[in-house]
VEXDREN-2710 file (C-alpha; in Angstrom, 1 decimal):
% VEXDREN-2710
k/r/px/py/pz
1/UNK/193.8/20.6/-26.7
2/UNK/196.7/19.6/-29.1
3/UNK/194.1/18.0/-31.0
4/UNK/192.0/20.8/-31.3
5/UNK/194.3/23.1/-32.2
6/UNK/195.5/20.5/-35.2
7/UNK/192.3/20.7/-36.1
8/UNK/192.0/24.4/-36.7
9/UNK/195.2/24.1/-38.6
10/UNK/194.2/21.7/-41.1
11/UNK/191.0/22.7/-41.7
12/UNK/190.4/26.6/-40.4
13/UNK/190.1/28.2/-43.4
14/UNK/187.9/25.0/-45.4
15/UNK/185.7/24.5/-42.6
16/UNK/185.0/27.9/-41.2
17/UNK/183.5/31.2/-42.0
18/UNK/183.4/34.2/-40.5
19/UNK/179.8/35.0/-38.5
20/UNK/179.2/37.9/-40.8
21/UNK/180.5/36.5/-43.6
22/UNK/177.0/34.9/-45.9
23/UNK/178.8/33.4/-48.5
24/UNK/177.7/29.6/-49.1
25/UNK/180.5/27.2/-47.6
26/UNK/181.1/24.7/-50.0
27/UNK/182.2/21.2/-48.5
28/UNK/181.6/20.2/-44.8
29/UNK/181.1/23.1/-42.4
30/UNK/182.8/22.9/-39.1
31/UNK/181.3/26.1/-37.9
32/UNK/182.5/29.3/-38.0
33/UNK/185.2/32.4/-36.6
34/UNK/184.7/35.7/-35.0
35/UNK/187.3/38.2/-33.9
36/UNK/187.1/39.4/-30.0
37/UNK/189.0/41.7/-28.3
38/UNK/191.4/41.6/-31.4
39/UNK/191.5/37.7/-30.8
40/UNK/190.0/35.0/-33.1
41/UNK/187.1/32.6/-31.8
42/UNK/186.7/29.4/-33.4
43/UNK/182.6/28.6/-33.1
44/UNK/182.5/25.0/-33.5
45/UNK/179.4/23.4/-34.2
46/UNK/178.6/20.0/-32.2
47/UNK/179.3/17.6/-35.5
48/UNK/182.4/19.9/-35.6
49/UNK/183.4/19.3/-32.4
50/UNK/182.9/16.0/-31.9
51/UNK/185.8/15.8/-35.2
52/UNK/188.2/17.8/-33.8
53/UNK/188.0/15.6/-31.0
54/UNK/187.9/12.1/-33.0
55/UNK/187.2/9.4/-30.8
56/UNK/187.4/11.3/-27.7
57/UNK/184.2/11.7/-24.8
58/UNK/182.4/14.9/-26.1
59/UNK/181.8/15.9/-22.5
60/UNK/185.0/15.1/-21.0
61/UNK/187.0/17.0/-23.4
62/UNK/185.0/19.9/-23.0
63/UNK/185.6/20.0/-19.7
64/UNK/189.2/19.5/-20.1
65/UNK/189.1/22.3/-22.6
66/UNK/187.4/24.6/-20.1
67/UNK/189.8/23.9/-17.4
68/UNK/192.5/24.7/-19.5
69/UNK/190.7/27.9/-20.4
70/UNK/190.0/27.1/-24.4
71/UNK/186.7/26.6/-24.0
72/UNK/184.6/29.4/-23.3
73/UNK/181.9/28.3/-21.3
74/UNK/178.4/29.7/-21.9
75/UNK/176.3/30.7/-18.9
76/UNK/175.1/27.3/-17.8
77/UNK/176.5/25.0/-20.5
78/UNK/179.6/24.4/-22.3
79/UNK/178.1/25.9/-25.3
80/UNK/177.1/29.5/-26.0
81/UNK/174.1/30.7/-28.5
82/UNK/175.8/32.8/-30.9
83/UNK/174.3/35.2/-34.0
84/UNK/175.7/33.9/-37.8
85/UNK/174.9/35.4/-41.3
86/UNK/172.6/32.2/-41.0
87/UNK/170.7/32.7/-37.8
88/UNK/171.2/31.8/-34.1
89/UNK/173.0/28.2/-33.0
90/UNK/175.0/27.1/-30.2
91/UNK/178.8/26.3/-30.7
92/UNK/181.7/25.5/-28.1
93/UNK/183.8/28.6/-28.2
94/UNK/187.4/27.8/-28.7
95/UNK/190.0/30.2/-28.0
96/UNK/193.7/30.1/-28.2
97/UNK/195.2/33.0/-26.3
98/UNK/198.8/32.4/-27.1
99/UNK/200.9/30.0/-29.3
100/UNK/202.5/28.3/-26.7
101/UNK/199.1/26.8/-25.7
END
């Protein structure tokens, strides 16, 4: 999770948009954010994932992720279909609920 979070860090405001937000992200696009329950979502996409992640099993660390309650499952996979000012794609749903996670 550490390495997630890192992740979100460095790159959170270069790499992500906001779901309503159409402006054209220059650069490489990790995916985007959304605000929940007054709590930010980070909507990874899969290429984004699998960087936060580096060299790390994709599948394993999302399950590691969802056990550690980060991840916010979808209702059969690990990722959830979610509307963008783009359209409709999937994303792993990372959420931080406090900062000593």
């Amino acid at each position: 999770m550490d390495t997630v979070r890192h992740y979100v860090e460095l790159y959170g405001d270069a790499r992500f948009t906001s779901t309503t937000d159409d402006t054209r992200l220059y650069g490489e696009r990790s995916g985007y954010w959304r605000e929940v329950e007054g709590v930010r979502q980070w909507l990874f996409s899969t290429a984004g994932f699998k960087k936060a992640i580096g060299n790390a099993d994709s599948k394993q660390a999302a399950r590691l992720l969802a056990t550690q309650g980060v991840l916010i499952p979808g209702r059969s996979k690990t990722v959830t279909q979610v509307k963008h000012s783009g359209g409709t794609s999937w994303f792993y749903v990372i959420q931080f609920n406090s900062d000593a996670e």
